[in-house]
N, CA, C and O of each residue as an XYZ file, in Angstrom:
328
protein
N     104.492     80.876     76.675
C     103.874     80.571     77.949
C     104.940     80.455     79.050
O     104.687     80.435     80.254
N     106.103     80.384     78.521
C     107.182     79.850     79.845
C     107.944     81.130     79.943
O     109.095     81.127     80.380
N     107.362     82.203     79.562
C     107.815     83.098     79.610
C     107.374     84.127     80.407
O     107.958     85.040     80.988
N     106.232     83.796     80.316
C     104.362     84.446     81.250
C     105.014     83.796     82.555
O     105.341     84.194     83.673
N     105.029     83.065     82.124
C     105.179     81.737     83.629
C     107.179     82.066     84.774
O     107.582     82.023     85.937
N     107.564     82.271     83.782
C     109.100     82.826     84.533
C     108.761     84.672     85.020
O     109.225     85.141     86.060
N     107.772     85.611     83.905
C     107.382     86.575     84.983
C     106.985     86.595     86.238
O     107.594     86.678     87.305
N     105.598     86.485     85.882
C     104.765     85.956     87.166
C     105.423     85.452     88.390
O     105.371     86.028     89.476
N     106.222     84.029     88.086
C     106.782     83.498     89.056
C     107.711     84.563     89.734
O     107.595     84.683     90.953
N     108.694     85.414     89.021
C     109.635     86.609     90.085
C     108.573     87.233     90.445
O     108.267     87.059     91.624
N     107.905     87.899     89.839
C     106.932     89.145     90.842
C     106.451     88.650     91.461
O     106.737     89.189     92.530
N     105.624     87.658     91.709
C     104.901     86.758     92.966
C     105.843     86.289     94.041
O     105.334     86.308     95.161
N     107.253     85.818     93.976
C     108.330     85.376     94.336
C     108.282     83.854     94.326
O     109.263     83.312     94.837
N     107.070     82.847     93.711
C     106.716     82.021     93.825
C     107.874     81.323     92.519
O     107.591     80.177     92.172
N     108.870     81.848     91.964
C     109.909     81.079     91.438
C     110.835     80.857     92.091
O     111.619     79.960     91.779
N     111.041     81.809     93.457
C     112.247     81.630     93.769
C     111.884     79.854     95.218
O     112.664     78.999     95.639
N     110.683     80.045     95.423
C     110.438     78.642     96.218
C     110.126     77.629     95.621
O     110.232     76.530     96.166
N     109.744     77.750     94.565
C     109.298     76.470     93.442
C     109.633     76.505     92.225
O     108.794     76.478     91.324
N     111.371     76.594     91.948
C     111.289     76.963     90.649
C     111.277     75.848     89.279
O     111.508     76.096     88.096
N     110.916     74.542     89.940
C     110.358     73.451     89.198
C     108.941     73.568     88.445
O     108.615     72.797     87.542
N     108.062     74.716     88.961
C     106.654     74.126     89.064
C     106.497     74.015     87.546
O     107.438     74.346     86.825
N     105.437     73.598     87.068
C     105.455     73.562     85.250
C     104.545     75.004     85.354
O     103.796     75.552     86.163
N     105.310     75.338     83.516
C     104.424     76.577     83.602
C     103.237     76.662     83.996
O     103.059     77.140     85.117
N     101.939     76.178     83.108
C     100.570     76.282     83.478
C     100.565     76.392     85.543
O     100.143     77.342     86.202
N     101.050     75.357     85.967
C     100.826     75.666     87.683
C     101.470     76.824     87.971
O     101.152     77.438     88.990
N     102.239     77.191     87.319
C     103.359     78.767     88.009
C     102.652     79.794     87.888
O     102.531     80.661     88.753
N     101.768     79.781     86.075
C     100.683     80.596     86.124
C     100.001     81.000     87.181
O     100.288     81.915     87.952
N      98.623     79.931     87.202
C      97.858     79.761     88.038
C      98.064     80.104     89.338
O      97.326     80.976     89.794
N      98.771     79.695     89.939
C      99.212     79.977     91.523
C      99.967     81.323     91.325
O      99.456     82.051     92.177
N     101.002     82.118     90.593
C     101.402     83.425     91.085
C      99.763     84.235     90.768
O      99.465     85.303     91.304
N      99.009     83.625     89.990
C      97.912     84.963     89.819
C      97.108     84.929     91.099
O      96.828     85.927     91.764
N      96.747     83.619     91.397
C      96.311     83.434     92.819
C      97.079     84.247     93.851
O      96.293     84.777     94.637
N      98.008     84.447     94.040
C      99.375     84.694     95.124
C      98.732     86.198     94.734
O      98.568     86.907     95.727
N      98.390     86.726     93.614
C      98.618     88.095     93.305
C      96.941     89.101     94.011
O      96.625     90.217     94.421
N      96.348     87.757     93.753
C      94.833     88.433     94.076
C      94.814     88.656     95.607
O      94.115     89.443     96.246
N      95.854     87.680     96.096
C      95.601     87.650     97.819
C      96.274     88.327     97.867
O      95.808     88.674     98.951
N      97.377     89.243     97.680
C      98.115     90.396     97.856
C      97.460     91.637     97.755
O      97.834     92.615     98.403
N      96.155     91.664     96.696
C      95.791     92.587     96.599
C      94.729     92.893     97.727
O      94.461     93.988     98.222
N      94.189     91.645     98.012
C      93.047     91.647     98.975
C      93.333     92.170    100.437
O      92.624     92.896    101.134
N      94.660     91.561    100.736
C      95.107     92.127    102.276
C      95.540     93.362    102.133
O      95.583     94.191    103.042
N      96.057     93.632    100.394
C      96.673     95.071    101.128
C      95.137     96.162    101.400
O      94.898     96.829    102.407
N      94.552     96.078    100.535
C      93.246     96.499    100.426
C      92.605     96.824    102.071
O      92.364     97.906    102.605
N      92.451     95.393    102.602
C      92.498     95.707    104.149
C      93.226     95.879    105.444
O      92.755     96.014    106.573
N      94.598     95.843    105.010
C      95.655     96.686    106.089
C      95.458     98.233    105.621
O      95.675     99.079    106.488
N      95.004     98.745    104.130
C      94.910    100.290    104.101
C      94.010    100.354    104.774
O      94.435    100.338    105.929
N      92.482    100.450    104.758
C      91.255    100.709    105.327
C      91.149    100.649    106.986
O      90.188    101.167    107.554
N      92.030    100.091    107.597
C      92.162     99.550    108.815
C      93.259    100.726    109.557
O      93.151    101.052    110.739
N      94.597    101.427    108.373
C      95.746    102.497    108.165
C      94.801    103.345    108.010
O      95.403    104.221    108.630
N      93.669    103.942    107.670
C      92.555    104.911    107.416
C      93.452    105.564    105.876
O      93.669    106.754    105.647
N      93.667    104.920    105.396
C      94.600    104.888    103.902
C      92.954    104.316    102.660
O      92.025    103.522    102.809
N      93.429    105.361    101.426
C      91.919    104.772    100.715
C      92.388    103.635     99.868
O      93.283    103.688     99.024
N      91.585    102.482    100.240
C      92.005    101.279    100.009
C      91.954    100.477     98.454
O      92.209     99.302     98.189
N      91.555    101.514     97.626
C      91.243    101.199     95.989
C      92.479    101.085     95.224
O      92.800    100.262     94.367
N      93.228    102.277     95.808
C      94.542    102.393     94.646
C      95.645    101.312     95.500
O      96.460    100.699     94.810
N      95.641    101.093     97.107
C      96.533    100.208     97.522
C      95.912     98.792     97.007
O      96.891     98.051     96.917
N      94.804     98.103     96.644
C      94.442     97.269     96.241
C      94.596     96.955     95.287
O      94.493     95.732     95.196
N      94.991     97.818     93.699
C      95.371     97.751     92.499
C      97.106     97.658     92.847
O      97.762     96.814     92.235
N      97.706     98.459     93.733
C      98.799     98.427     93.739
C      99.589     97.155     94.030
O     100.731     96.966     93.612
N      98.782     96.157     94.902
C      98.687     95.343     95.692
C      98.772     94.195     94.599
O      99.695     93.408     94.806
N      98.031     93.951     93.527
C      97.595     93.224     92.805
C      98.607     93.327     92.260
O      99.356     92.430     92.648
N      99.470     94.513     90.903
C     100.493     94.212     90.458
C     101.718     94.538     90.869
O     102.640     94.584     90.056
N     101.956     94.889     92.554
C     103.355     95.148     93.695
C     103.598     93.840     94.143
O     104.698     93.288     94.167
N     102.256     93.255     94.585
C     102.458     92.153     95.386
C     103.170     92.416     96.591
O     103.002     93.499     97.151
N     104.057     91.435     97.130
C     104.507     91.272     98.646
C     105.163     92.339     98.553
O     105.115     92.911     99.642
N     106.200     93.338     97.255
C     106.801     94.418     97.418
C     105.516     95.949     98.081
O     105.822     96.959     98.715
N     104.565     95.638     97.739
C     103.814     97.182     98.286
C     103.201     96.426     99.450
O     102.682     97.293    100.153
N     103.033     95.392     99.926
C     102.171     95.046    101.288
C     103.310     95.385    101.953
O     102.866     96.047    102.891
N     104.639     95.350    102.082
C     105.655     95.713    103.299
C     105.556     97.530    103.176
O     105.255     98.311    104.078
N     105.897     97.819    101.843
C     105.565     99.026    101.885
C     104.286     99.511    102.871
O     104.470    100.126    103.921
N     103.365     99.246    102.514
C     102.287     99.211    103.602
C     102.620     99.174    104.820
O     102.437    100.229    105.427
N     103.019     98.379    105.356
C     103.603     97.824    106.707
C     104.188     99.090    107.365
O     103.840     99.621    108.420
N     105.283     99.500    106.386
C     105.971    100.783    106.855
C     105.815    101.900    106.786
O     106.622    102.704    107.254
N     104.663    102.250    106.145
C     103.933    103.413    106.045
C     103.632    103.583    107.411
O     103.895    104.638    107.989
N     103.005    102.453    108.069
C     101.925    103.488    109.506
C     100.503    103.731    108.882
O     100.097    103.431    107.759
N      99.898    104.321    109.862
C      99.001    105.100    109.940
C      98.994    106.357    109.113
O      99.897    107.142    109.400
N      98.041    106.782    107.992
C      97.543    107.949    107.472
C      97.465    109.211    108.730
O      96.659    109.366    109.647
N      98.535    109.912    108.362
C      98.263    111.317    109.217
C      97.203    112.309    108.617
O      97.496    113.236    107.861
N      95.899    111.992    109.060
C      94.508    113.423    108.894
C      94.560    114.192    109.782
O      94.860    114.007    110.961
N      94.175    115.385    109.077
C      94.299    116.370    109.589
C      93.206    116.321    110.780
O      92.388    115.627    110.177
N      92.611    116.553    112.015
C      91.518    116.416    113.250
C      90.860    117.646    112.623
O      91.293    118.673    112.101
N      89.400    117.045    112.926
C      88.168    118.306    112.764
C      87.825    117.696    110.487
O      86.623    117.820    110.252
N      88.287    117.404    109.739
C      87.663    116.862    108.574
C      86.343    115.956    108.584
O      85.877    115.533    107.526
């Protein structure tokens, strides 16, 4: 479990601000941290006219690394007249 719990915590980055928390809470809160990553990226794509399913999965296990990605993407270039 403290092993689940030292993942989670780097990919979420939620070890490097709390790296006391006990496992079970490190759990809990990076998966939390992970769902809301997925949720915004989900709606900064759709908003980028980007299809927002695969940035939302990406989102979920990228976390804060694919929402900046996002960020720096921009706007989806379509082609006019589709």
């Amino acid at each position: 479990m403290e092993t689940m719990a030292m993942i989670l915590g780097v990919v979420s980055g939620l070890h490097f601000v709390a790296p006391d928390l006990k496992p079970d809470v490190t759990i809990a809160t990076a998966v939390a941290m992970q769902i809301t990553y997925a949720i915004v990226c989900r709606i900064f794509a759709a908003q980028r006219s980007r299809p927002p399913g695969p940035w939302l999965i990406a989102g979920f296990f990228g976390g804060i690394v694919v929402f900046v990605a996002l960020l720096i993407a921009g706007e989806s270039q379509t082609a006019e007249g589709d």
